[in-house]
C-alpha positions in Angstrom: -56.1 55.4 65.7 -55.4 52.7 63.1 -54.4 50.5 65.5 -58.1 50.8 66.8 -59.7 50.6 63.9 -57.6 47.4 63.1 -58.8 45.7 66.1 -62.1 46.5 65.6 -62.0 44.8 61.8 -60.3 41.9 63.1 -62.9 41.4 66.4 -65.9 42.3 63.7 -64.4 39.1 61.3 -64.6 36.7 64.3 -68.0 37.7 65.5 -69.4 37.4 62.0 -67.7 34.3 61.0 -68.5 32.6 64.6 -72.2 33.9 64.0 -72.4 32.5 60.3 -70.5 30.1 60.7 -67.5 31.4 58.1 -64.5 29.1 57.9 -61.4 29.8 59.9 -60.1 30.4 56.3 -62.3 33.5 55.3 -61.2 34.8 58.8 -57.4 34.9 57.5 -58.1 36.3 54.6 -60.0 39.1 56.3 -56.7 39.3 58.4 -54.8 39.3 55.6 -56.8 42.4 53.3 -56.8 44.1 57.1 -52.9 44.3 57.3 -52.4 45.6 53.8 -54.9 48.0 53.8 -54.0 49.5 57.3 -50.0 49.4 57.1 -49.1 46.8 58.8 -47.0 43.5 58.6 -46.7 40.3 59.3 -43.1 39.4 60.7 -41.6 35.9 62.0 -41.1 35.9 65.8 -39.5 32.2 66.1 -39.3 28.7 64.4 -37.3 26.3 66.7 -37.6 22.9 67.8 -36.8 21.2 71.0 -37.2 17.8 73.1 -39.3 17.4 75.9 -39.2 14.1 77.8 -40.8 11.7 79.7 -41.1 12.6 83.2 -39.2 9.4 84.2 -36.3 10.6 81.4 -36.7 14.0 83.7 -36.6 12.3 87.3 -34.0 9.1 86.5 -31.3 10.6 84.0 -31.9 14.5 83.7 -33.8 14.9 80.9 -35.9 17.9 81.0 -39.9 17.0 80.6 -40.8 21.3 80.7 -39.4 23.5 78.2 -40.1 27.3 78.6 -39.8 30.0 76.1 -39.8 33.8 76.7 -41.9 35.4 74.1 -39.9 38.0 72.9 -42.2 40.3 70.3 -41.5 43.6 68.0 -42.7 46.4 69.3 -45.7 47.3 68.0 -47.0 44.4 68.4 -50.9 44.0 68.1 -51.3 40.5 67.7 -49.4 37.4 67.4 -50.1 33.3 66.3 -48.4 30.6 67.9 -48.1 26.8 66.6 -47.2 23.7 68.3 -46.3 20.6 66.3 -46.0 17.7 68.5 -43.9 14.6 66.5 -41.9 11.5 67.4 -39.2 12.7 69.6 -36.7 11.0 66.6 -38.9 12.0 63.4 -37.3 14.5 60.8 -40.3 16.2 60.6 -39.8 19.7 59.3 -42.7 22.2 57.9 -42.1 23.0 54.2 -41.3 26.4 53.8 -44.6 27.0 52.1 -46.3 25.5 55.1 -44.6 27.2 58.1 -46.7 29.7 60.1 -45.4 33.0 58.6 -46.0 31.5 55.5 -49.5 30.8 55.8 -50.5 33.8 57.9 -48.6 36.4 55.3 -50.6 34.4 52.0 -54.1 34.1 54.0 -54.0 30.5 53.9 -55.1 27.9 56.6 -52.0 26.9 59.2 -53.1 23.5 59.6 -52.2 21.5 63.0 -50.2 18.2 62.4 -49.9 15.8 64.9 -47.6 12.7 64.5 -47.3 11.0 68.4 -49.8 9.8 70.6 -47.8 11.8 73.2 -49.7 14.7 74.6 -48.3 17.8 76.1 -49.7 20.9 78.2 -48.7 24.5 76.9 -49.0 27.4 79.6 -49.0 30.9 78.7 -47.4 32.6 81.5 -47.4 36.7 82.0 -44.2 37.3 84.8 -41.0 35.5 85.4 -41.9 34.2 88.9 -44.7 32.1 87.2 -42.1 30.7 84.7 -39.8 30.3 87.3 -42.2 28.2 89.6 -42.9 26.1 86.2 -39.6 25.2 85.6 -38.8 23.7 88.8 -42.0 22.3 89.5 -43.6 24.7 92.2 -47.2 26.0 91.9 -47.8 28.3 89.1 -50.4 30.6 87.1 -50.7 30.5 83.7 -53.4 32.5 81.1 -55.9 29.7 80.9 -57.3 31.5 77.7 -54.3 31.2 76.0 -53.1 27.8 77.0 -54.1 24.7 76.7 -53.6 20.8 78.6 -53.4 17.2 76.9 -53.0 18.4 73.2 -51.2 16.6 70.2 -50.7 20.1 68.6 -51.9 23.3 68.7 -52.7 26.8 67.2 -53.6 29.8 69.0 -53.6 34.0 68.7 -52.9 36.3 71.3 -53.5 39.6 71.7 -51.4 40.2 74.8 -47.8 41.9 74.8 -45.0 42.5 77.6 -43.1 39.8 79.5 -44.6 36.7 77.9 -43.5 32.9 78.0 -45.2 30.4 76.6 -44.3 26.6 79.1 -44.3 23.2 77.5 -44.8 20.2 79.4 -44.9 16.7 78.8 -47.4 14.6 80.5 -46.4 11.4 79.3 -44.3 9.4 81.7 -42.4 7.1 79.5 -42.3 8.7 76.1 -40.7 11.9 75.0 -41.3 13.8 72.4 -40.2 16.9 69.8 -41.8 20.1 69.5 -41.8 22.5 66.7 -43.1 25.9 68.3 -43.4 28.7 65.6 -44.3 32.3 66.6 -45.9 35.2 64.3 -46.4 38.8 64.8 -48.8 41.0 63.2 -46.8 44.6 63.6 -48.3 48.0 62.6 -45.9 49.9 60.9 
């Protein structure tokens, strides 16, 4: 029953803020008063950071211009935030630890995209391992157009689906690679 009326809180904050136009901040902090008051917590899925070349890096020396991740979520999982931070495929950038996704979705604040390449990428949110599979060695796939996104410098969505999950990055550039930071959250009721 909580987990219902949770929902409903969070889906009621969206329609109001779309309708009044309410800042994607007052949304998070509505998030944020939701999973104290109803028992439930925020918890950090992943924070890790890979290389995705160039398709000619891919097709001429090995490289790999697709990455996939399997989405592995708590159970109890009822919805979950996922950033991608496209940089220079040499760049130190890291998030400060103030600024990482769990970070801001556990203090309300606004997880800001950053985008430091001119390199875009294509992120597919893929729902069963024949999907992924056909992604990773380049064979006609389906992928959760809702959830995903083509051409990007960086991106920040929320999901409310669970089960077998993986979230495909590709790069569409075919010269320059570049470094991803992918960070997922979970909000879990306890």
């Amino acid at each position: 029953m909580k987990k219902v009326i949770i929902l409903i809180t969070l889906m009621v904050l969206a329609i109001n803020g779309y309708s009044q136009k309410i800042t994607f901040q007052d949304i998070l902090n509505g998030v944020a008063t939701t999973i104290n008051s109803m028992g439930s917590h925020v918890q950090n899925v992943s924070y890790q950071t890979f290389v995705v070349n160039s398709s000619s890096n891919a097709r001429l020396l090995g490289g790999h211009d697709k990455v996939d991740v399997q989405v592995n979520l708590p159970a109890n999982t009822m919805k979950w935030f996922y950033r991608l931070t496209v940089v220079d495929k040499f760049a130190n950038f890291e998030w400060p630890d103030d600024e990482k996704l769990f970070s801001c979705i556990s203090n309300g604040t606004n997880p800001r995209p950053f985008a430091a390449s001119r390199t875009p990428i294509n992120v597919y949110l893929m729902n069963n391992a024949a999907d992924n599979y056909n992604f990773t060695t380049n064979q006609r796939f389906s992928y959760i157009g809702k959830y995903s996104v083509l051409n990007t410098d960086s991106y920040f969505g929320a999901c409310n689906l669970t089960g077998d999950l993986w979230l495909g990055v590709q790069n569409v550039s075919p010269v320059v690679g570049s470094k991803v930071i992918l960070e997922i959250v979970a909000i879990v009721h306890n």
